[in-house]
C-alpha positions, 0 to 999 in steps of 0.5 A: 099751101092752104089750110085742109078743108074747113068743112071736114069732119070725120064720117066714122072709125073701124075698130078690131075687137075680139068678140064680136057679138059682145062688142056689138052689144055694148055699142048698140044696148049700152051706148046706143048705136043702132045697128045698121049690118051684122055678120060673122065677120063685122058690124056697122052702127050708127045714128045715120043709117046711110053712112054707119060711123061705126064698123066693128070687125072680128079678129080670129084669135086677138092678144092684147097689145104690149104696153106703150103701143101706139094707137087709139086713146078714145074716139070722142062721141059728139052730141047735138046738146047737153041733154043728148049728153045727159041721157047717154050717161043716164043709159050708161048707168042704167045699164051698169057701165062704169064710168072712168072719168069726167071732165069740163074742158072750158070748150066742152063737158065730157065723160070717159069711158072704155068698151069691153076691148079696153079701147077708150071712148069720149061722149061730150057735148060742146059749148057754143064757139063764141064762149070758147077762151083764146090764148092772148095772141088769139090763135087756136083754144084753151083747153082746160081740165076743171070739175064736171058739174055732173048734178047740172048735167043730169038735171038737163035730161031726168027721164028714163033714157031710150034705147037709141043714142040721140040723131046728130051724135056723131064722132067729133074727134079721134084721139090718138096715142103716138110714139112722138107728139111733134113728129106726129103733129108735124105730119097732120099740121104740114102734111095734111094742113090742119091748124094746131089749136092747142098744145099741153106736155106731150099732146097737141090738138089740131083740127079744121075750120077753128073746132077745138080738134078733130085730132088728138095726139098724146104720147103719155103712155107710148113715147117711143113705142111701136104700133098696136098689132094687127092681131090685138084689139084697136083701132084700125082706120079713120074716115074723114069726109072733106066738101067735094072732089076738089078739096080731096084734090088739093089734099092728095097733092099736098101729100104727093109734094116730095118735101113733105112727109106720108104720100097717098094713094087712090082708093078703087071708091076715088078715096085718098088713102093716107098713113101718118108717122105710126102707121094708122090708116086714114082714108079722105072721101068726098061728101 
């Protein structure tokens, strides 16, 4: 069968955290998501106020996860430029957050950071397509992991940073940890149709439409562990939003057809609703 959607694109994430107004405060004061809806049980946030990429939602009484479970590594905050990029970074610091990382990936700048759960974030900015490296059989991307240029970066943006994440930003791609990379890369790649871009020891990267990813797996901390808990903090859905009603046709037949593995159901909103080999829910929607 074809290849999912290429116009695909992931329209938000829902995370469980374990204080809810302090989870709140972080993504909106320090990230920069405007808040869209509070109450006591979730929050939505996010640059577009029609469609919050965002939905926090409280846990009653959150434990932390055993060691080597399997769910979020980071969700990848997307920026329309470098100096969108640039002054989240100088919002970070300015509010005092710590930084975990940087890096240049030859198709992207990126920093890593975590929220107050623990749970892993990515903001980056893409280099333009056509300066994206191919493998010698020009399939898929290469990846690398090289020094930021952190002085260049901030230089692209030295005012004070404003309150809200730049319009445009959006989750580019989720990135996930998994009790086995090709079990799980089987299921997104055959089950689902998106197109392997690159591979490393014990991660793959699949997307659609030729983007770098929309998925990450890794398994360097969760080989052969078991999903994180419905009572521990994480990551609890990703929705992605394909280009209408009959790509999300053909999607939920390709998961309907027996030799494959998941299966799907409809949602009471027309969505498609999905788990993949370590039980995290994926709902499709049409735009």
């Amino acid at each position: 069968m074809s290849a999912i959607d290429p116009q695909l694109s992931i329209d938000g994430v829902e995370l469980a955290v374990a204080d809810l107004p302090r989870s709140t405060d972080f993504y909106e004061r320090v990230l920069g998501l405007p808040l869209r809806s509070f109450d006591d049980e979730a929050a939505e946030l996010g640059p577009d106020s029609a469609r919050p990429a965002l939905t926090l939602r409280r846990l009653a009484q959150a434990q932390p996860a055993p060691a080597q479970s399997t769910g979020l590594f980071h969700v990848a905050w997307l920026h329309p430029s470098r100096a969108a990029l640039a002054e989240t970074v100088r919002r970070l610091v300015g509010a005092g957050w710590q930084l975990d990382g940087a890096a240049d990936h030859g198709v992207s700048e990126a920093l890593y950071l975590s929220d107050p759960d623990g749970l892993g974030i990515e903001i980056y900015a893409d280099r333009p397509r056509e300066q994206w490296q191919r493998p010698p059989d020009g399939h898929g991307v290469r990846m690398v992991t090289l020094a930021l240029d952190i002085d260049d970066l901030l230089a692209q943006f030295e005012q004070s940073p404003g309150a809200a994440i730049a319009a445009g930003t959006g989750i580019g791609h989720v990135h996930m940890k998994v009790a086995d990379v090709e079990r799980a890369n089987a299921f997104y790649r055959d089950a689902l149709g998106f197109e392997e871009q690159a591979s490393m020891p014990a991660a793959a990267f699949l997307s659609a439409g030729g983007y770098h990813h929309h998925v990450g797996l890794n398994s360097w901390q969760s080989r052969g562990g078991r999903p994180t808990p419905a009572t521990a903090p994480g990551l609890r859905r990703v929705d992605f939003a394909l280009s209408d009603a009959a790509a999300l046709d053909q999607l939920e037949r390709r998961l309907a057809d027996g030799t494959r593995a998941g299966g799907a159901e409809r949602g009471d909103d027309g969505s498609v609703l999905a788990r993949d080999p370590d039980a995290q829910s994926l709902r499709f929607t049409a735009r």
